[in-house]
C-alpha atoms as one frame of an Amber mdcrd trajectory, in Angstrom:
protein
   0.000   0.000   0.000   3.118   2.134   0.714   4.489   2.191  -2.471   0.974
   2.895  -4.260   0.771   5.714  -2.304   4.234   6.546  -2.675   3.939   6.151
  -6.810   0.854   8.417  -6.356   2.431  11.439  -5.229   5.363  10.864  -7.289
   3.085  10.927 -10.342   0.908  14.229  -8.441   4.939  15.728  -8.109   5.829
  14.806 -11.480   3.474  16.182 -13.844   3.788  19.939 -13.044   7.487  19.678
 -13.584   6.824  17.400 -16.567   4.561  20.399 -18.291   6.737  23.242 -17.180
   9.822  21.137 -18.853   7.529  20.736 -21.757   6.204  24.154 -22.312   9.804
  25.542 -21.816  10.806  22.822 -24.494   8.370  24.129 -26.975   9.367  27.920
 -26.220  12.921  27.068 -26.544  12.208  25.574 -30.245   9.940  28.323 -31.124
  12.685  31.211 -30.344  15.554  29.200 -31.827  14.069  28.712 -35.261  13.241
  32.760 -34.961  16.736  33.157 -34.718  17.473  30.791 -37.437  15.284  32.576
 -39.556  16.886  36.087 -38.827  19.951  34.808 -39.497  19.382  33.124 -42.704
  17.440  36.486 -43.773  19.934  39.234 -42.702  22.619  36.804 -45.286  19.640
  37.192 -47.812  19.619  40.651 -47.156  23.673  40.461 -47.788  23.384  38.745
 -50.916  20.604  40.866 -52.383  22.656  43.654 -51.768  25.522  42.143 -53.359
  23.738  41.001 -56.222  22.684  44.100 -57.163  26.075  45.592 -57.184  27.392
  42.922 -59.158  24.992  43.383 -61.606  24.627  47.153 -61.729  26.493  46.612
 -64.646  25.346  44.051 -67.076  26.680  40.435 -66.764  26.036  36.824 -67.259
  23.605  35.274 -64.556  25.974  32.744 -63.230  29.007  34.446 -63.008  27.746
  36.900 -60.743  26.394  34.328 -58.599  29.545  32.379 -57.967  30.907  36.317
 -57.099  28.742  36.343 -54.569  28.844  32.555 -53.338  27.458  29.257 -53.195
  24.840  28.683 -55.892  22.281  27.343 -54.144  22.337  29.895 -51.429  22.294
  32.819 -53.726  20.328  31.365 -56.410  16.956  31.680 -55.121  17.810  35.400
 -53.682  18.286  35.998 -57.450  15.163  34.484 -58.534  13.175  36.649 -55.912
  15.167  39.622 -57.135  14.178  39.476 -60.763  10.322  38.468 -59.998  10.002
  41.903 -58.026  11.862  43.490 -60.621  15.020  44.524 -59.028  17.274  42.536
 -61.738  15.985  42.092 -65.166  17.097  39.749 -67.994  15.845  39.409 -71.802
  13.749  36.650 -71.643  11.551  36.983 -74.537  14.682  35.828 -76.782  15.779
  32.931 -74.849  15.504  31.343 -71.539  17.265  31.656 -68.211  20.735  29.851
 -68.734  24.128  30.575 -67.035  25.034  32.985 -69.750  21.998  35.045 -69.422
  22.311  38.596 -69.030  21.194  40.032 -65.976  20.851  43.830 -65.175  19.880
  46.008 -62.324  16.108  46.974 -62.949  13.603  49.405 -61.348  11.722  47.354
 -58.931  11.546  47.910 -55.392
């Protein structure tokens, strides 16, 4: 009977701790993918910039990526930069290849 009693209040003991350990778990997460997400925007935020002194003169699409670092880190920064119009390339004659030309635009 002791040691019902005794898992009991153990158990009673245990789950406030268990949820407070839980809830701090899941606050924990929440602020480190935050800071993930800051992090991996202020190097967007690099790379736009970066991009769009590269290309303030006109160059080939690929070659002013690999100025400004890995491919598939910069890559999509360049796609997003060219949808909102910030870089522009001549796609009515051909379609986006490494030796496209890519100039600074008007967007933004």
């Amino acid at each position: 009977m002791l040691a019902v009693v005794a898992t009991l209040v153990t158990a009673l003991l245990a789950f406030p701790t268990a949820y407070i350990i839980s809830r701090l778990s899941r606050e924990l997460s929440s602020l480190m993918m935050v800071g993930m997400m800051l992090t991996r925007l202020s190097r967007s935020m690099a790379s736009a910039d970066r991009l769009a002194e590269i290309f303030a003169r006109s160059g080939p699409l690929m070659e002013g990526v690999l100025t400004v670092g890995t491919p598939l880190v910069v890559l999509p920064v360049l796609y997003h930069l060219l949808w909102h119009g910030r870089l522009i390339a001549d796609l009515c004659s051909a379609t986006l290849a490494d030796d496209t030309q890519i100039a600074l635009g008007t967007g933004w």
